[in-house]
matplotlib code that plots the C-alpha trace (Angstrom):
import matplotlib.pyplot as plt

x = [-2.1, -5.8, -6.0, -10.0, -10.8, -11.0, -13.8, -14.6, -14.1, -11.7, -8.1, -8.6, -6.0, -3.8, -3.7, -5.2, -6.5, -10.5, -12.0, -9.0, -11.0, -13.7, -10.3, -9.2, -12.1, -12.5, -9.2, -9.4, -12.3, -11.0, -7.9, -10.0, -11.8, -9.0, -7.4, -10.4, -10.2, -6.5, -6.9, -10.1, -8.4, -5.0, -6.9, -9.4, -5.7, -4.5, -8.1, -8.1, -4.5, -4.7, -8.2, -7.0, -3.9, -3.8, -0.3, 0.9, 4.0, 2.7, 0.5, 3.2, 5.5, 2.8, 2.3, 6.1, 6.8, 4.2, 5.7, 9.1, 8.4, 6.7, 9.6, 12.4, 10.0, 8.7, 12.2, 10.7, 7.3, 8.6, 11.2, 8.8, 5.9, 8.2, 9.2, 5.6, 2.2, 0.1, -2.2, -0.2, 1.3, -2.3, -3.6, 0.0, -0.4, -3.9, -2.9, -0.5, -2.7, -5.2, -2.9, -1.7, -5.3, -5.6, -3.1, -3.7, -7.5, -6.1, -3.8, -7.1, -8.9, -5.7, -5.0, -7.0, -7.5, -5.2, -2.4, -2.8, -2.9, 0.5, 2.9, 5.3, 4.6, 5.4, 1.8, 0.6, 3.8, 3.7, -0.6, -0.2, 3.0, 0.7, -1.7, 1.5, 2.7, -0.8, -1.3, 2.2, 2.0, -1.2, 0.4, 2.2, -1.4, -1.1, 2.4, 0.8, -2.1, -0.2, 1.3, -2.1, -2.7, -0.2, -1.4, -5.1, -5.8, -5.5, -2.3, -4.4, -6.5, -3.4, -4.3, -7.7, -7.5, -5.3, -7.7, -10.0, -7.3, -7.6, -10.7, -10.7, -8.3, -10.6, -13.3, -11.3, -10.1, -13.9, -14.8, -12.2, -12.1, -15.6, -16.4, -13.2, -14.3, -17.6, -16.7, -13.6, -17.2, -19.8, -18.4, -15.0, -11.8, -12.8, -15.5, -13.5, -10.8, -13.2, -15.0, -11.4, -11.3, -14.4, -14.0, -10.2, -11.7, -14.3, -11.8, -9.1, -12.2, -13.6, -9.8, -9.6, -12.5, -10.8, -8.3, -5.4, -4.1, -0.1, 2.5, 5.5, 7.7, 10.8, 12.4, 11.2, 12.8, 16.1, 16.7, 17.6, 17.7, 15.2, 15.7, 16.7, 18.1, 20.3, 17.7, 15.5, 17.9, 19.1, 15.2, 15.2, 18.3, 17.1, 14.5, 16.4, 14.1, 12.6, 14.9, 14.6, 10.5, 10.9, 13.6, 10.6, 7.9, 10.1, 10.9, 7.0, 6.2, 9.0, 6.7, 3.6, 5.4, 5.1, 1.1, 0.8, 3.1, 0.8, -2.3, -3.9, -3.1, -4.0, -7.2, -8.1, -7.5, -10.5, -12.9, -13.4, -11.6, -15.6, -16.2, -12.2, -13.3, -16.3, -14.4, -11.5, -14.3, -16.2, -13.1, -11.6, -14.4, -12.1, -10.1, -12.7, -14.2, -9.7, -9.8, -12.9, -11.8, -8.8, -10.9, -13.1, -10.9, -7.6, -4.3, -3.6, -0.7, 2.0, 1.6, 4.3, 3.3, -0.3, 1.8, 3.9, 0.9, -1.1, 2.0, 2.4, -1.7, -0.8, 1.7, 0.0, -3.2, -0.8, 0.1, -3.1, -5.9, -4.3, -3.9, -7.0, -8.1, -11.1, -12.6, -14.5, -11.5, -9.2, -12.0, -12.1, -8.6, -8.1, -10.7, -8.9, -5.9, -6.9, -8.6, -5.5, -3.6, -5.0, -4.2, -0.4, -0.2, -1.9, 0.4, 3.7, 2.2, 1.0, 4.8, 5.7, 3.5, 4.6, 8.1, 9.6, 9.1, 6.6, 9.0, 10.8, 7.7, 7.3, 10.8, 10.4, 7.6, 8.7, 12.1, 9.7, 7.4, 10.8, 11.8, 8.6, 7.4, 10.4, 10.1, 6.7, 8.1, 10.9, 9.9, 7.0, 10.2, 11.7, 9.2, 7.2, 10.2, 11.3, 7.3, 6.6, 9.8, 11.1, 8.4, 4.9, 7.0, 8.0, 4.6, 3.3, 5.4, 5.0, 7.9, 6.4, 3.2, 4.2, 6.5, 3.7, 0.5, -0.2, -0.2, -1.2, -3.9, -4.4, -5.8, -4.7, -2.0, -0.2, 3.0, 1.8, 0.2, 3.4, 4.9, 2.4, 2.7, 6.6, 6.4, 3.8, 6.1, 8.7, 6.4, 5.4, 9.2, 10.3, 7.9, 8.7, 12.2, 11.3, 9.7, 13.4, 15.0, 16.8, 15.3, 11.5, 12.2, 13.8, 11.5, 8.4, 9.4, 10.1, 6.8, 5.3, 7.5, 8.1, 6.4, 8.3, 4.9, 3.5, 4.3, 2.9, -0.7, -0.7, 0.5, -1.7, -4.5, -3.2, -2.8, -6.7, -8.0, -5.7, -4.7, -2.3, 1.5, 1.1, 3.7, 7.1, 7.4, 7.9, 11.6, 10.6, 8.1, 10.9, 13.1, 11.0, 10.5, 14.1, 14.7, 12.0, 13.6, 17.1, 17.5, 19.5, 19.7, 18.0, 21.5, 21.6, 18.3, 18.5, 21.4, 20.0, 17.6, 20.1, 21.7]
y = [38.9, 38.9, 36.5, 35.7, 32.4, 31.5, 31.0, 27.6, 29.0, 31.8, 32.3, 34.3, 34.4, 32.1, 33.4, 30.8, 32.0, 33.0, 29.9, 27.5, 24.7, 24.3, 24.2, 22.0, 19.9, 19.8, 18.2, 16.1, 14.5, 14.9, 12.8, 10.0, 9.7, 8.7, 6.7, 4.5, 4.2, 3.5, 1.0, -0.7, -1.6, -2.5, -4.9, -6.3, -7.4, -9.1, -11.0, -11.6, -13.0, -15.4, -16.4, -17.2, -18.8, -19.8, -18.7, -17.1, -16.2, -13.9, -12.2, -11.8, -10.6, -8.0, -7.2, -6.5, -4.9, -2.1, -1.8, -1.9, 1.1, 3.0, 3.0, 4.1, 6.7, 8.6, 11.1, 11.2, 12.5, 14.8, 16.9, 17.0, 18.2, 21.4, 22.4, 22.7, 24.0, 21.5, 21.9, 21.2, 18.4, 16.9, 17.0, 15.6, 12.6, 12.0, 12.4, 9.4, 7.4, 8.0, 7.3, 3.6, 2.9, 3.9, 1.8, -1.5, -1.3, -1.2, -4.0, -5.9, -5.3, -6.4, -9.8, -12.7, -13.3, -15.8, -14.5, -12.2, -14.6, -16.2, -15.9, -17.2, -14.9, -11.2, -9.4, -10.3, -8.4, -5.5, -5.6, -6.0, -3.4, -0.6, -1.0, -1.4, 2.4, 3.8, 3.3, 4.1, 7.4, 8.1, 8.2, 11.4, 12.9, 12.2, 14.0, 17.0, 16.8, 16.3, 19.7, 21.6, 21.5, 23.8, 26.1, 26.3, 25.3, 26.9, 25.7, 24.6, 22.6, 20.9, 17.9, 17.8, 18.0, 14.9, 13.1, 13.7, 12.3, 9.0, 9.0, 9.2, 6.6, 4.2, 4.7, 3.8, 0.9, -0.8, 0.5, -1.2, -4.7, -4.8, -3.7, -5.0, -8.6, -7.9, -6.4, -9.2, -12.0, -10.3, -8.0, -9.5, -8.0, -6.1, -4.2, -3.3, -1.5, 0.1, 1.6, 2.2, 4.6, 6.5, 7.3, 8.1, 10.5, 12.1, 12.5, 14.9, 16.8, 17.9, 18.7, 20.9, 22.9, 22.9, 26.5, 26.1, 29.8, 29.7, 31.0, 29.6, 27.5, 29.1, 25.5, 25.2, 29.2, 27.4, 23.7, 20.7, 17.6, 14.8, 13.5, 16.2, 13.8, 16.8, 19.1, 16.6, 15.8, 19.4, 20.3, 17.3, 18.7, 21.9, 20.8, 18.7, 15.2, 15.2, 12.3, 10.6, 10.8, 9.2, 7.0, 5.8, 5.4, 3.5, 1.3, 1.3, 0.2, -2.7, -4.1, -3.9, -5.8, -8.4, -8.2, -8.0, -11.2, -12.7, -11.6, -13.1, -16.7, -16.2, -15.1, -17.7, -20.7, -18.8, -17.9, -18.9, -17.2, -15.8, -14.4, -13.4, -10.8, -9.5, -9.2, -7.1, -5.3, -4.7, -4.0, -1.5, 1.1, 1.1, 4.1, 5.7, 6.1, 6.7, 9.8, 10.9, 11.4, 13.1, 15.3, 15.8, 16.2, 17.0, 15.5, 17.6, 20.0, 17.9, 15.4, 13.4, 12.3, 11.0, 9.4, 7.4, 6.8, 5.2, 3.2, 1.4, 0.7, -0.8, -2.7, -3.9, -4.8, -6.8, -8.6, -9.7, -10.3, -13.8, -14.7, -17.3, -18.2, -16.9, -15.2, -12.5, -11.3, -11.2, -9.2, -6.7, -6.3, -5.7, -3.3, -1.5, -1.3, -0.1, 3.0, 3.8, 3.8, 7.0, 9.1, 7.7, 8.8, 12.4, 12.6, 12.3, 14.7, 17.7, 17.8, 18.0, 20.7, 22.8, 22.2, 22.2, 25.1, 25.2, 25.3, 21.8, 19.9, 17.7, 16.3, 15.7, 13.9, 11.8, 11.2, 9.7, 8.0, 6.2, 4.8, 3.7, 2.2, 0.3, -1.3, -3.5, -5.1, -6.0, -7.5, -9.3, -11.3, -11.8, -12.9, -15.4, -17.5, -17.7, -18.3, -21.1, -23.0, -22.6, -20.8, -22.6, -26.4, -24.9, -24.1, -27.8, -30.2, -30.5, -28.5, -25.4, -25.8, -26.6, -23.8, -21.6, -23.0, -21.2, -18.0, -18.9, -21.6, -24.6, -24.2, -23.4, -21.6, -20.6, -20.4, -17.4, -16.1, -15.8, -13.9, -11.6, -11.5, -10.3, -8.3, -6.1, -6.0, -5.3, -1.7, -1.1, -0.9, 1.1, 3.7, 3.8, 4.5, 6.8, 9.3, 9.3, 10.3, 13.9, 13.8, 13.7, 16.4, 18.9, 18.0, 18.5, 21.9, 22.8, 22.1, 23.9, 27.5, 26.8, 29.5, 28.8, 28.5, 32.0, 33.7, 31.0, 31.2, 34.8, 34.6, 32.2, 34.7, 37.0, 35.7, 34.1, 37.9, 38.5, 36.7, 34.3, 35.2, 39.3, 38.8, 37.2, 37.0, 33.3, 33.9, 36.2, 33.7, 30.6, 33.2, 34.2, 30.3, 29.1, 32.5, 31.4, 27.7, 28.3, 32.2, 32.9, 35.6, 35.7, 34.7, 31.4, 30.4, 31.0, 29.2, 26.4, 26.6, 27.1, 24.0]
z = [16.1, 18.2, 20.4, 19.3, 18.9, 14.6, 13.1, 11.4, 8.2, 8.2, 10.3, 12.8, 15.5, 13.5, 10.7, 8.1, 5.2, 5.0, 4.1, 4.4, 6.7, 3.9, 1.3, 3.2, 3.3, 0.2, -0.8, 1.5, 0.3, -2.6, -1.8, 0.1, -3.0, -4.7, -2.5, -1.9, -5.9, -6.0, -3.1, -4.2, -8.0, -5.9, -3.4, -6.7, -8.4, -5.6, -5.4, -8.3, -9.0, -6.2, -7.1, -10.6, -10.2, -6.3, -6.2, -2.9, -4.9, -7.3, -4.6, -2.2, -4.7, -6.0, -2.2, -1.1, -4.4, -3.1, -0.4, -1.2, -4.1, -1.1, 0.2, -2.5, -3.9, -0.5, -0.6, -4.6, -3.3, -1.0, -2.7, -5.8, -3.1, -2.0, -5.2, -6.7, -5.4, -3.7, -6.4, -9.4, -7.0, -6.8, -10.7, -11.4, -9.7, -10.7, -14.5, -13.7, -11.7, -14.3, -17.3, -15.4, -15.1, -18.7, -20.1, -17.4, -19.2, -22.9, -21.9, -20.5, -24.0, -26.1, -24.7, -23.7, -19.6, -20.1, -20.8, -18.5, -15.8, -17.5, -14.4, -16.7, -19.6, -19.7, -20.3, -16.2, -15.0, -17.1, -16.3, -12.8, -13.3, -14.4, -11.7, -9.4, -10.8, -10.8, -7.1, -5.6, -7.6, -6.1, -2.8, -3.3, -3.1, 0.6, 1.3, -0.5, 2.2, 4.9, 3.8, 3.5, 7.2, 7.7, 5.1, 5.2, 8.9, 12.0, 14.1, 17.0, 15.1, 13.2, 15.6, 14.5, 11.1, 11.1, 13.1, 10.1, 7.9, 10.0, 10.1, 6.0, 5.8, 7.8, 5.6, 3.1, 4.3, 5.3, 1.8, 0.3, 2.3, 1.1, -2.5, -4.1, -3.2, -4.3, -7.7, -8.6, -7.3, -8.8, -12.0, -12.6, -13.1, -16.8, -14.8, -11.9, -14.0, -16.0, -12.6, -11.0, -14.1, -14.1, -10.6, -10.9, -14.1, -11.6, -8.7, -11.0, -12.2, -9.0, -8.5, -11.2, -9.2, -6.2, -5.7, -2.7, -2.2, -2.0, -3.2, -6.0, -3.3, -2.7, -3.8, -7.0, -8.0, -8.9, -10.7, -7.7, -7.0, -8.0, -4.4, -1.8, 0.8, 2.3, 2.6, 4.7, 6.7, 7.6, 8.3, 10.4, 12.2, 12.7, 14.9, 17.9, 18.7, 15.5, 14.3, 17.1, 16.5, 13.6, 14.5, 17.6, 14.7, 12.3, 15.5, 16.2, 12.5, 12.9, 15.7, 14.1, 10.9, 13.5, 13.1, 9.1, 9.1, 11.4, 11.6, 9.1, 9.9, 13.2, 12.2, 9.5, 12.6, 14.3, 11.3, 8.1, 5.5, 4.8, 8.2, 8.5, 5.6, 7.2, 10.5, 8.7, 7.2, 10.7, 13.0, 10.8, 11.9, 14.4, 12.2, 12.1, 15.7, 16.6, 13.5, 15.0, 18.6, 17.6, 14.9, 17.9, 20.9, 19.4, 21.1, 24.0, 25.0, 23.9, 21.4, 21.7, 25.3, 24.2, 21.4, 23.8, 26.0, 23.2, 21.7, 25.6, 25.3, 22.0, 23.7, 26.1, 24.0, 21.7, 24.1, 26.0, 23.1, 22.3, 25.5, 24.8, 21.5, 21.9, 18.9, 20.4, 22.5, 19.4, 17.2, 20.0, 20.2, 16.8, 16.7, 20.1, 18.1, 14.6, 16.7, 18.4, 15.5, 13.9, 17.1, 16.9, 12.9, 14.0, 16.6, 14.2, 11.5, 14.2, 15.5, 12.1, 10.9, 13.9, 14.1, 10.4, 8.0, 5.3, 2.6, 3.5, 4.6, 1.9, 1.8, 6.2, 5.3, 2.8, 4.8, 7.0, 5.3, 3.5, 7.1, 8.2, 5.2, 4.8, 8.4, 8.4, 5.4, 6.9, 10.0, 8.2, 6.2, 9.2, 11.2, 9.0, 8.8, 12.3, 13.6, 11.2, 11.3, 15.3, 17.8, 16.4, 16.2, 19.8, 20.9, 19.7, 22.0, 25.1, 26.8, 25.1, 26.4, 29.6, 29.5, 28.3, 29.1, 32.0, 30.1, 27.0, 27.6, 25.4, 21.9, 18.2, 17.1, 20.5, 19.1, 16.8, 20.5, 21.8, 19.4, 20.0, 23.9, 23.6, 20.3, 22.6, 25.8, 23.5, 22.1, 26.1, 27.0, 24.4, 24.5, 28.5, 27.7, 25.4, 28.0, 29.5, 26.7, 26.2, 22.7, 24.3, 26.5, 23.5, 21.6, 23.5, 24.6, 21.0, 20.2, 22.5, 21.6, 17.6, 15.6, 12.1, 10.0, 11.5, 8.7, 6.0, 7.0, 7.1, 3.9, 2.3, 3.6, 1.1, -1.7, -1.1, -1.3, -4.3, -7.6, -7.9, -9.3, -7.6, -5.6, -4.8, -0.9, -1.3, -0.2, 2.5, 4.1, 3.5, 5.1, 8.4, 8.7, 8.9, 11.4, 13.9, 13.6, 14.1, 15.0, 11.9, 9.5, 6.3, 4.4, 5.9, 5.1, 1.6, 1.2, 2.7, -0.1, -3.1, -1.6]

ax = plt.figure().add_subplot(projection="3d")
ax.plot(x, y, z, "-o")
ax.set_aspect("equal")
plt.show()
């Protein structure tokens, strides 16, 4: 191949097809647009039922259930991701979306707000069900992406164009925080499906205009499993470190569980709960300006080291912006932290993308996405509990705060500022250790020799200068992949497939 720099818009040295950035673009705006949707109707319910009914209960069941279905159905996503084209992948789960949403607004006109705010009855769980199924479906959109870097962008601009993704995903959180409380205040909850729907309508018809050159995946030629468990974990295996990456993120995401537990509370004892939602709303720009250095500037030679780097400034941010209850300090923290966090989620997807073939990305990424989704749930249980009912009593009589005053100052809620001064020591160590590891050093020197998606770009060039369905190299490509991964012969690959 040339060694000429690409182009914006066509592959050039590497390969990606002509065009494949502005594809790529274009799905994912696309995607953002429906995930702001998804997340604006998902955010409105929660409003909505807790403004309705005042029951922390129902919120926080709708709220773990979410999470918890993440979780069961990320392996789902990802098997069904590498046995289809991205496409199809895409107007699938925006037909379902669309249907949920569908069906949540025929419920709305059937039966009286009432009994739809009936905790007791059965139409609020089989409403707030629909909009539940609706927006975890809508998720597999974003496995699908994840895969269409490799595809249609460059390899040395993987970094960047997940820096773009955070960046997305920022906007669509400030978007969010703001307009859903605006539209359950101003327009009610009737209203707020009905827009949810239009713009879920509008998102799958720009779709429908949207053409991602690739080939038939090699796993979808013969019938599989519904959830390829074994095939994950053998294209985890193939690439030594890669577990133990994901194994580090899931133990990252188990630490900042300790932040969604307490966050919140911590935040309503320094604002009121009106200027806490304009602060969310404010400090999550923060995404944004993180996306946008990494879209910018990329990641460097190794991603995994700026990764590790960035998780010990976490740590170490975690633990100093409660050191006073001083609302500025914690408002600047926050925002510190939300722009670091794109950079660490860019980081985990480039190694990915370079590392794992083409052909069994979706199930990696949705191996990953089921450990990492499950953790923050899991500490946020854990931790709730233990805070309210042993460290904050702690932190409130006097042996506390004479152990800990002259860290953590006087003022409200220490107790909850302690957690937060070990649960960020806690992230610095680990991510120390981590540079020590055999795993880091494998790993990193993998990355920067793997060549198993050379072949896939090249490909996808072809079949964007020719029509879909002319050829049937999908084996071949599959085939060259697993070789440059593992050194083995064609044979063994494709019975990794058939299995």
């Amino acid at each position: 191949m040339s060694d000429a720099q690409p182009s914006p818009v066509d592959g050039g040295a590497s390969g990606a097809p002509v065009g494949g950035q502005r594809t790529f673009l274009a799905v994912l705006v696309n995607t953002a647009a429906a995930n702001v949707t998804t997340s604006f109707l998902w955010f409105a319910l929660t409003f909505w039922v807790y403004l309705e009914t005042r029951s922390v209960l129902a919120t926080g069941i709708i709220g773990g259930a979410y999470m918890l279905l993440l979780a069961v159905f990320a392996m789902v996503f990802g098997s069904i991701v590498d046995r289809h084209r991205k496409h199809r992948v895409m107007l699938f789960s925006g037909l379902i979306t669309l249907t949920a949403f569908l069906i949540a607004g025929g419920l709305w006109l059937a039966f009286p707000e009432a009994a739809l705010l009936d905790l007791g009855g059965p139409w609020f769980w089989l409403f707030a069900g629909v909009i539940l199924a609706g927006a975890v479906v809508e998720n597999m959109r974003n496995i699908a992406l994840s895969t269409t870097v490799t595809l249609l962008v460059p390899v040395e601009r993987h970094a960047n164009a997940n820096g773009l993704v955070g960046t997305v995903q920022g906007l669509a959180f400030v978007v969010t925080s703001v307009f859903s409380g605006l539209s359950v205040g101003f327009l009610g909850m009737g209203w707020t499906l009905a827009i949810a729907i239009g713009l879920t309508l509008v998102a799958l018809v720009h779709l429908l205009t949207i053409r991602i050159p690739e080939e038939r995946p090699a796993a979808g030629a013969e019938p599989g499993p519904l959830v390829d468990l074994g095939g994950a974990v053998r294209a985890v295996r193939a690439a030594p470190g890669l577990f133990a990456l994901i194994i580090f993120s899931t133990f990252n995401n188990l630490i900042g569980g300790v932040y969604m537990a307490l966050m919140d509370p911590y935040g309503l004892e320094l604002f009121s709960v009106q200027v806490w939602g304009v602060v969310l709303g404010v400090t999550a720009t923060g995404f944004i300006i993180g996306g946008g250095l990494v879209a910018k500037f990329g990641l460097g030679k190794n991603p995994i080291r700026t990764m590790l780097w960035i998780v010990m400034g976490m740590g170490v941010l975690g633990a100093v912006f409660v050191l006073r209850d001083w609302w500025w300090l914690y408002a600047a923290g926050i925002w510190v932290y939300m722009a670091l966090i794109p950079p660490v989620e860019a980081a985990e997807q480039t190694v990915i993308q370079k590392v794992v073939p083409f052909a069994m990305q979706g199930r990696v990424f949705g191996f990953a996405a089921a450990f990492e989704s499950a953790a923050a749930p899991v500490t946020s249980f854990l931790i709730a509990p233990i805070a309210e009912f042993a460290i904050i009593p702690y932190m409130e009589r006097a042996d506390g705060r004479a152990t800990w005053g002259w860290l953590l100052g006087d003022g409200e809620s220490r107790g909850i500022a302690l957690v937060f001064v070990f649960a960020g020591l806690v992230m610095v160590v680990a991510a120390s250790l981590a540079f020590l590891t055999r795993s880091y050093r494998i790993l990193s020197q993998q990355y920067r020799t793997a060549e198993v998606n050379a072949d896939v770009v090249e490909t996808a060039s072809d079949r964007a200068e020719t029509a879909p369905g002319d050829g049937s190299s999908d084996v071949e490509v599959a085939d060259a992949a697993a070789r440059g991964m593992r050194g083995a012969p064609p044979t063994v690959a494709s019975d990794e497939r058939r299995e």
